[in-house]
MIPA-367272 format. One record per atom (N, C-alpha, C): residue in one letter; x, y, z. Coordinates in pm, whole numbers, plus 50000, padded with zeros to 5 digits. Layout:
REM MIPA-367272
AXYZ/...
//
This chain:
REM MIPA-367272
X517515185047309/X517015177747426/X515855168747384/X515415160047434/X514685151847398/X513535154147464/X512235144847461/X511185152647482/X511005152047657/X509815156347687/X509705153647851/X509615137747900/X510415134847991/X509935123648032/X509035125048137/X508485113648190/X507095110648297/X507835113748384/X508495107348435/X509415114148578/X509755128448567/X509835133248479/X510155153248469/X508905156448545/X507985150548528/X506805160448470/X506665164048643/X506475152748777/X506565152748871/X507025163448958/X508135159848929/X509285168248952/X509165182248907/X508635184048789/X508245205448737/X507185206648832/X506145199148858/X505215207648891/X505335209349038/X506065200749151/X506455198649289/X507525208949291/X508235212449253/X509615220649212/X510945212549265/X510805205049286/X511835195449287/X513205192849188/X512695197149049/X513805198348937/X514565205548958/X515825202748908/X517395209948960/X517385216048859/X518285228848921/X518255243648842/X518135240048674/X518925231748665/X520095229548498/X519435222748439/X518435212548500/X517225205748412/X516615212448400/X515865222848467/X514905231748462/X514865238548367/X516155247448373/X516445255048222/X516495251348112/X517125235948133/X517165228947975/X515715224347924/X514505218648055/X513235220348018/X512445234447976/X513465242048003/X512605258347963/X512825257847797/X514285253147746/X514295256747625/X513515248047558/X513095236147569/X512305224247469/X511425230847508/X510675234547598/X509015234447570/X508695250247511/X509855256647459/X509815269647453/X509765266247278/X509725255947247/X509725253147100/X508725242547055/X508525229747158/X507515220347165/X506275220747214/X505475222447117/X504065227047191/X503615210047274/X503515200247192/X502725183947255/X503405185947413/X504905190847476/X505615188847555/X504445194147653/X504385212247576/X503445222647670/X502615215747754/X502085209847625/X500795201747663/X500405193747780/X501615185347786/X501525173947848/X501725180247966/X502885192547980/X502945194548160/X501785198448209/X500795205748117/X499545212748148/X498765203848203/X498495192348130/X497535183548157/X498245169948265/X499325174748267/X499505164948414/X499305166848565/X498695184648547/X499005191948689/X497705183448767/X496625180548715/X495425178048783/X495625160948822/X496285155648767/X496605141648784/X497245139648890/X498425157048948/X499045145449062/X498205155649188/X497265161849195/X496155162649262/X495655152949382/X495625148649502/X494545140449529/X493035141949499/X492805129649517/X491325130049482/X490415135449552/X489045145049521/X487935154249556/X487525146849653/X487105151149734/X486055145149845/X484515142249756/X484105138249829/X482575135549735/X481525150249790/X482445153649877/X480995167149915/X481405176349861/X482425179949817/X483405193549747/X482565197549636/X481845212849694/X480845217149627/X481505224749506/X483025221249476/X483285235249375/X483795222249241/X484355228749132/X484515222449031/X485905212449033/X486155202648982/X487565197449017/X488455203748928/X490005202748941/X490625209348835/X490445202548706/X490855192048658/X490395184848534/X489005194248438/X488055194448527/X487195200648448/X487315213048428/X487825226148521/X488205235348455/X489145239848353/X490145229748378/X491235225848237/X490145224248097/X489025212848099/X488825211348023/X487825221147941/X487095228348022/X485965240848006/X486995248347951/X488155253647987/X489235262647936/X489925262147810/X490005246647778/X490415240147606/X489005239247550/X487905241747625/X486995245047541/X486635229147453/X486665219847537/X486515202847463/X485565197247580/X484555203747627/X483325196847746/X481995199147628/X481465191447660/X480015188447541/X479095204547586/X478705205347511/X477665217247495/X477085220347685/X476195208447670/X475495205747786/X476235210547944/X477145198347939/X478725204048065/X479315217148092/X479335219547933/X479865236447939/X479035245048032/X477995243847964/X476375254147998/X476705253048224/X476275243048197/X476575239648398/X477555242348454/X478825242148386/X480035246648452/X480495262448436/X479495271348316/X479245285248321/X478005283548476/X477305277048452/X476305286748576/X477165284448666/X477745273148726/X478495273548848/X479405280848848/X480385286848759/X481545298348785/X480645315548781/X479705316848757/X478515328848757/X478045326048941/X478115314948990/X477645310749128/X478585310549261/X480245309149168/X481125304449280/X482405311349239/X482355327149312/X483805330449324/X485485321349298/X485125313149383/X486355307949460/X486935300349263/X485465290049201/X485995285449072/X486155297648994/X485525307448982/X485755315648878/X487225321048851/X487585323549023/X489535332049010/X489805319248957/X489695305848976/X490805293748947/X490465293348795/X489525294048740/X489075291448573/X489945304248509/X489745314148560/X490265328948524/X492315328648533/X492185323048642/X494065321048645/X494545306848564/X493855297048514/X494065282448435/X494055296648328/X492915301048224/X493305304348136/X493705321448104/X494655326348180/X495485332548164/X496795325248167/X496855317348213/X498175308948223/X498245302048101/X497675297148041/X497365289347943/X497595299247843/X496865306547844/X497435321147721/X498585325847687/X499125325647813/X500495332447825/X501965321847751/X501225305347794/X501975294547707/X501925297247548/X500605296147517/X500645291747398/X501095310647280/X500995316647359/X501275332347278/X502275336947319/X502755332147379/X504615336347425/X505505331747262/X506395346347248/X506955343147125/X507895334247118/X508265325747053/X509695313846999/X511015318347074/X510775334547021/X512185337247026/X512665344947170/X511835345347212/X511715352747379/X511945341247446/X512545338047572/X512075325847681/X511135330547765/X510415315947716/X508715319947789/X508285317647942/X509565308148019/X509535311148128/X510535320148224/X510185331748283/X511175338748351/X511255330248512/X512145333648561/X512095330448744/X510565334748806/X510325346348756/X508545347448790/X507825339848757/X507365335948587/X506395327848557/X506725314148662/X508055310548659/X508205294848711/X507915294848866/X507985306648911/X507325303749075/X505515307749037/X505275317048988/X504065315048914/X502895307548867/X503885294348801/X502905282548767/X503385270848894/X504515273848931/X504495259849080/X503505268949162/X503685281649203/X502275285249293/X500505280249228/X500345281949119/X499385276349036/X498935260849105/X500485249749106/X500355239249122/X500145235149240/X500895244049314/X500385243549429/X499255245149506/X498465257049439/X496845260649467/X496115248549496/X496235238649325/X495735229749279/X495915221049407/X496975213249428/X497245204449508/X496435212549660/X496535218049696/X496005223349864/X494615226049851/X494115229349792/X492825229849732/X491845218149698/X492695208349670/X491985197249653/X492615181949764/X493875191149865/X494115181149953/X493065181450073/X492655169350090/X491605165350217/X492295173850375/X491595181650439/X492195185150567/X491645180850683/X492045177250760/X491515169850948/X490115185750941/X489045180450973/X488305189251028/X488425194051177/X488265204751195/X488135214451298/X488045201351426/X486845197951403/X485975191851505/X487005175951568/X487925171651498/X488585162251525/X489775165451605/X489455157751707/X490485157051807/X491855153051780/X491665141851708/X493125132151706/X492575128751522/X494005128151423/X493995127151310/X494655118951233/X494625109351085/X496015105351037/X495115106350907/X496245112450804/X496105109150644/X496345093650614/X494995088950536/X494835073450490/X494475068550353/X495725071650299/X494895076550118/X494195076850077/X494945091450118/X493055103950057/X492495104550127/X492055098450220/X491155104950342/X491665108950445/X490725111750551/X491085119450669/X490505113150778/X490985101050873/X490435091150956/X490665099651085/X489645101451194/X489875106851340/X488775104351472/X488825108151491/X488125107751653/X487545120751666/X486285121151657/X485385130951618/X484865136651786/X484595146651827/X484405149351985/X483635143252046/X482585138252000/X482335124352114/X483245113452111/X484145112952071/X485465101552076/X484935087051976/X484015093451937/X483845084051767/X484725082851673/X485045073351607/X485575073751488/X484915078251398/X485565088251276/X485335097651200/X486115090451076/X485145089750937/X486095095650822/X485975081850740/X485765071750835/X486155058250780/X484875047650802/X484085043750747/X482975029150803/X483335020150760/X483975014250861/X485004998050884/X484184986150867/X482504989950861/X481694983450814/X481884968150889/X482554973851046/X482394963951161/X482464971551317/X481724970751437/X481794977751527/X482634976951589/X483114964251607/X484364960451680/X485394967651600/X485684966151443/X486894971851413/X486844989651443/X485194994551482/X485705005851456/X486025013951600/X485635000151675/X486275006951842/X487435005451852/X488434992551724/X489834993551784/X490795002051701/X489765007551591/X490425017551525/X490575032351588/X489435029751634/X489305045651777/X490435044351878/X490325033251928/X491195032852047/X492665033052012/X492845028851892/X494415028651807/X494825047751781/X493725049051767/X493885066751724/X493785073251821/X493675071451954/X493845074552088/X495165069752194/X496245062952097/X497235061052146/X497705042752167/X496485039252206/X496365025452212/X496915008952128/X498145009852098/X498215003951948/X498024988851918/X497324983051833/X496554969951856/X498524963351793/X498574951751909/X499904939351875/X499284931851761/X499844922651716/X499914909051644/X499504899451715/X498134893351686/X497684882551759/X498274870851681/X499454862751714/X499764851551671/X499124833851746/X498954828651668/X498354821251708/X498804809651802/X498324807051910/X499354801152027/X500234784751938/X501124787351971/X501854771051900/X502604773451787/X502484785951723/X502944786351612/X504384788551584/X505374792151674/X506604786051703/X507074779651766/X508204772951730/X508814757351797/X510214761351862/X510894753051923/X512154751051983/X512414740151984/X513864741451976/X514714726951955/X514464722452055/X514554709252012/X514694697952132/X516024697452144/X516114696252333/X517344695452319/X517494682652428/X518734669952364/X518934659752459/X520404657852558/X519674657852656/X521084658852789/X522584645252705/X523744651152689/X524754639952687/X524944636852570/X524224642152455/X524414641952309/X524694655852208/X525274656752126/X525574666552078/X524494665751979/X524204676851899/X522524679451834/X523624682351687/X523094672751621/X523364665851461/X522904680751407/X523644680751257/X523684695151156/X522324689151067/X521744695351039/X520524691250940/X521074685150803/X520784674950748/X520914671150594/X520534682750476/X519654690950485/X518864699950456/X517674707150506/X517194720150498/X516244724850580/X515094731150454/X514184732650568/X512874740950487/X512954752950502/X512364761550395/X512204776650406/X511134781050408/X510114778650358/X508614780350397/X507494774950335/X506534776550439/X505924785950519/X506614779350654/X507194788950745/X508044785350871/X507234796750968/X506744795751088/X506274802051166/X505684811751151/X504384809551014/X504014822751006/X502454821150972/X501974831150953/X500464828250957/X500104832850800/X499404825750698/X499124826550581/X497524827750505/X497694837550434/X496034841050392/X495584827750257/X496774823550218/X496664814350078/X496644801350194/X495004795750133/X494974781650176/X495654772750098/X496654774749978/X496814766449944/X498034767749901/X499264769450003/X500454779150021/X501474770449898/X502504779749865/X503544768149807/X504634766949932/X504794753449924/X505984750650001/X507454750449932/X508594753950000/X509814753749955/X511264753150038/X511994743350011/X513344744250102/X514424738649981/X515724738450096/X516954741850002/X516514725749985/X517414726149863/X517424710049808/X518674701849875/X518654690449868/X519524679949928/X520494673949831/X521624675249787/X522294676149712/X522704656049729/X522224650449584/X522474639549527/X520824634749559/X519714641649586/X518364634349623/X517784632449519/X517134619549499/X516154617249350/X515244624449331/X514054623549465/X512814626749468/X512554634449599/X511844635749601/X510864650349765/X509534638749766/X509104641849886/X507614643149946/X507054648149994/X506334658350060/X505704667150141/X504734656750267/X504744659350306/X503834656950442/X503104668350509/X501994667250497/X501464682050578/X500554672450703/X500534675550841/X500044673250928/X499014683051022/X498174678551094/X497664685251200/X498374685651311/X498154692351457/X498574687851544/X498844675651645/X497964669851589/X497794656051658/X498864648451539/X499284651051460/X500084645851378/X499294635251282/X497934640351303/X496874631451155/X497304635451046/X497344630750911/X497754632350775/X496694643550745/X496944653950675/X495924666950601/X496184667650434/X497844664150436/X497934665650264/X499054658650261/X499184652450119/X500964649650073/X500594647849931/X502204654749915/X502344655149769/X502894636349683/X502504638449563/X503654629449486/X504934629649533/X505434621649459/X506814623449430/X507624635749338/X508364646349386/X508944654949349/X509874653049293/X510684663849194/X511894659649139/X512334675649200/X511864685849244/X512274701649282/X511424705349403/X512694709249482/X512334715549618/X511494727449591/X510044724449582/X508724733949580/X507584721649513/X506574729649636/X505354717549590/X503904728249617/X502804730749559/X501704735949593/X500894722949603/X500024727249682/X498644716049697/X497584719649577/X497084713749561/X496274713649422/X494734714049499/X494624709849638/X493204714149714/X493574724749812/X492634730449874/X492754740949971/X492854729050088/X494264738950180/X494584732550322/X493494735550446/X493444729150536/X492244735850647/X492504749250696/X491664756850688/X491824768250776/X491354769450940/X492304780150973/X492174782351085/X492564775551181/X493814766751135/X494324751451221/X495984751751219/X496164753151283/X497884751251341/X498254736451274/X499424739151153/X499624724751074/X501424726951052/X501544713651069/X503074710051076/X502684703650911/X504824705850879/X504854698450766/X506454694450810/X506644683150654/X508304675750691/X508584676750543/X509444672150454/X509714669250331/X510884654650385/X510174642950280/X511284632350280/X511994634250180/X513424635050163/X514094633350012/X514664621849987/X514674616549885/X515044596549909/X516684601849815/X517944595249845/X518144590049752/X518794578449730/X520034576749657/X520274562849596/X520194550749702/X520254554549867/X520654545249917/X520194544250048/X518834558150088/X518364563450199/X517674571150172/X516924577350283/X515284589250287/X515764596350385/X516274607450392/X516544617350449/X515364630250526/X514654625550633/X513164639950670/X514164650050708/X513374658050700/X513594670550745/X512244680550800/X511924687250896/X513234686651013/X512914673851090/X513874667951183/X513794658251259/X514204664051389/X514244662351519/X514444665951652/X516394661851635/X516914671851673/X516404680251802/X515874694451734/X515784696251569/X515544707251474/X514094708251518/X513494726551520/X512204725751601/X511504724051414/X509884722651510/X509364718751400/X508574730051281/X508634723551171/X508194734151080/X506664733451118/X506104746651139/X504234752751180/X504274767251099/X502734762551053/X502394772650990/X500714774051056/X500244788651006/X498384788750999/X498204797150904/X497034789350874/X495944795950776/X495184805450816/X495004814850772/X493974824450864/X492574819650796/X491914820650963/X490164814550920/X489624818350790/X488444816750781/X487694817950624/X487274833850664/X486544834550810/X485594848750816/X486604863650835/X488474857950843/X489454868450891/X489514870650730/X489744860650648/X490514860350505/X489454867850464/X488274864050454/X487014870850326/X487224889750423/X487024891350528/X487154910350605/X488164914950491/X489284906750526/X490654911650475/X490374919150282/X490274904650246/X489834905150109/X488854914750109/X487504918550151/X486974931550139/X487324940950169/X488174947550280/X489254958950272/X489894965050161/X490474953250057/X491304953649951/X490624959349871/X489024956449836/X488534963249691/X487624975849742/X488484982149924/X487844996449890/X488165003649795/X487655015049803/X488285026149658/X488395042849750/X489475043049752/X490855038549830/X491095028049916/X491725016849903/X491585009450031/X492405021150169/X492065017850282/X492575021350365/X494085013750437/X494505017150455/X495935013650519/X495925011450661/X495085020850710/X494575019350842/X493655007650888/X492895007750822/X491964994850818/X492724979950807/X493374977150692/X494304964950685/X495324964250733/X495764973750833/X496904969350908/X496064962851085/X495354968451098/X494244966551188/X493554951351177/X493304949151034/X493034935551027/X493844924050978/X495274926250961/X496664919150928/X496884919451109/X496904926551195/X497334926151287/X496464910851415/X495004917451371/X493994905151407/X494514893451392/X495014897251238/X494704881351163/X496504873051232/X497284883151254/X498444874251316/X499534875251153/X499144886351091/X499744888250960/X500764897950965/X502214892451064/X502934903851069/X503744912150988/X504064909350876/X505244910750762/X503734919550733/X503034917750670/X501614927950588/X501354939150645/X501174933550794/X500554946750907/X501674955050911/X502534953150908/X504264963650901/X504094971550782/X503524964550663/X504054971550537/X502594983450561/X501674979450573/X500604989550588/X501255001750649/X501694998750802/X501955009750873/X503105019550844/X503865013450736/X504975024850664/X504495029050595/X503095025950557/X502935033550400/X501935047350449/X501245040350581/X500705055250654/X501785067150746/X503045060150765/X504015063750831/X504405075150690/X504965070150591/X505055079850380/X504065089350436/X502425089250476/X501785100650495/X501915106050579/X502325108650693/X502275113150830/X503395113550880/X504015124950824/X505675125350884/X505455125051039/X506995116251120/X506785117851186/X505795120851302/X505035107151313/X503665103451379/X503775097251487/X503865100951621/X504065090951700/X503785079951729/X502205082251692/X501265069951723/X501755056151638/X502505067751528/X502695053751409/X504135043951430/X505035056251532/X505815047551550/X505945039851668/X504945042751757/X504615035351834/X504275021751816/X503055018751717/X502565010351700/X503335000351605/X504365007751527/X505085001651413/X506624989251497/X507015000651653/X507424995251751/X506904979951818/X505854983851837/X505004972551868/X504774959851791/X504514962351674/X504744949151632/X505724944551578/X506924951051566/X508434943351560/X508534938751643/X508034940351772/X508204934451920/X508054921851927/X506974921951850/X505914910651836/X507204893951887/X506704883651935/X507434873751987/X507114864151867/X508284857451829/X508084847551687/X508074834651774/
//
């Protein structure tokens, strides 16, 4: 058998591995010590991360006090604290009996029985529940937000999270109270055909694909549509509403153009593409085709957003909250499945996840 792969390793310590892999992983690591190794030292990795108040030791470091590879100094502190704290001492005491039992188990014996292997997944399991974040007592209403624990604390405060805005953190309260914030799209930002009494409405020469009715964090979007088959060149036209000029490109030879300056933000802007060729200039769209609109989201929505991103964890809760503000519906969706992955079956989540599919384009 070949050695462990990264995907095994998952899978042994969750118990997820099927019987016949299992066994065939019993016999390699029953001969490969680096293999041993590696499952050992992956258990603390798929761990979530410690809270910052978690007065006891993390697993990593009792692994490492146990291989006996923490500097003099570390050691010394992580003896007084297991002399101080029951709860680390059984976990330091069961890491290296377990650990013993790997590396001094004979070749020729199999070193895992059906016991040891519920044995060390109970082990893994310790690990994992032990170091998973839980809703405190005191919280009314709850959702897991990687790695943390966001709620409504009994004065009907928000708990767990500083949104490091008051407004966001009343609509994050009120969202966690059932309330679920829509998609603010920005008025104008979809079109309809024109339609003329007594004429039949012409097939397009070619159309655009985007940015088409949607609201965009990149001021300086790329544009793109199908190409016009026998066209020399493209032009872009980007407009305001009043139909004043904002940008245009050169002359193109490929349906896609970026602006090389940032577009205005916070402004409802039409665009067209001309394609010329041997014998005519073909726009697109033209009436009765509705018109291509896009927005920029303001400077003060984009920079919130962008600081959300370099929390550590970002929150999911938070940027779907401010994708939703911002009129960012495709983003605000993906947030809310990924808290939906934490929170089986959440009402609130599918409520709200309801809600903005609703959303009117």
């Amino acid at each position: 058998m070949e050695h462990v792969r990264q995907e095994q390793i998952a899978a042994y310590w969750n118990g997820s591995l099927p019987a016949a892999e299992l066994l065939r992983l019993d016999e390699h690591i029953e001969q490969c010590g680096p293999c041993r190794d590696l499952l050992l030292q992956a258990a603390p990795a798929l761990a979530p991360h410690l809270q910052d108040a978690d007065p006891h030791l993390d697993f990593s470091t009792l692994e490492a006090w146990v291989n006996s590879s923490l500097s003099v100094d570390r050691s010394q502190q992580v003896e007084t604290h297991l002399g101080q704290c029951a709860s680390c001492h059984d976990d330091a005491e069961d890491l290296r009996q377990f650990r013993r039992r790997m590396r001094h188990s004979a070749p020729a014996r199999r070193w895992i029985k059906p016991a040891a292997i519920a044995a060390s997944l109970l082990l893994a399991a310790l690990a994992v529940w032990r170091f998973r974040p839980e809703p405190s007592p005191s919280l009314s209403i709850s959702l897991h937000d990687n790695g943390r624990i966001i709620g409504i604390d009994a004065n009907g405060r928000l708990a767990g999270l500083d949104s490091g805005n008051p407004q966001d953190a009343a609509l994050l309260a009120q969202l966690l109270r059932g309330d679920p914030t829509p998609v603010h799209l920005p008025p104008g930002l979809s079109s309809s055909p024109t339609a003329f009494l007594g004429e039949e409405s012409p097939q397009p020469r070619f159309t655009l694909t985007s940015p088409l009715s949607i609201v965009t964090l990149q001021d300086k979007p790329v544009f793109t549509w199908n190409p016009l088959p026998g066209a020399a060149t493209y032009r872009v036209l980007v407009t305001d509403e009043q139909f004043q000029p904002v940008a245009e490109s050169d002359l193109l030879r490929r349906p896609a153009w970026q602006p090389a300056s940032p577009l205005p933000r916070g402004k409802l802007l039409l665009w067209q593409v001309v394609a010329t060729l041997a014998s005519e200039s073909v726009r697109s769209p033209l009436p009765p085709q509705p018109e291509a609109r896009f927005f920029i989201a303001a400077a003060g929505m984009a920079d919130r957003i962008a600081a959300a991103k370099t929390r550590t964890p970002p929150s999911h809760l938070l940027l779907a909250l401010l994708y939703a503000q911002a009129g960012l519906r495709a983003e605000c969706e993906q947030e809310i499945l990924l808290l939906q992955a934490e929170n089986k079956a959440s009402p609130l989540l599918d409520a709200w996840l309801a809600a903005v599919r609703r959303t009117a384009r």
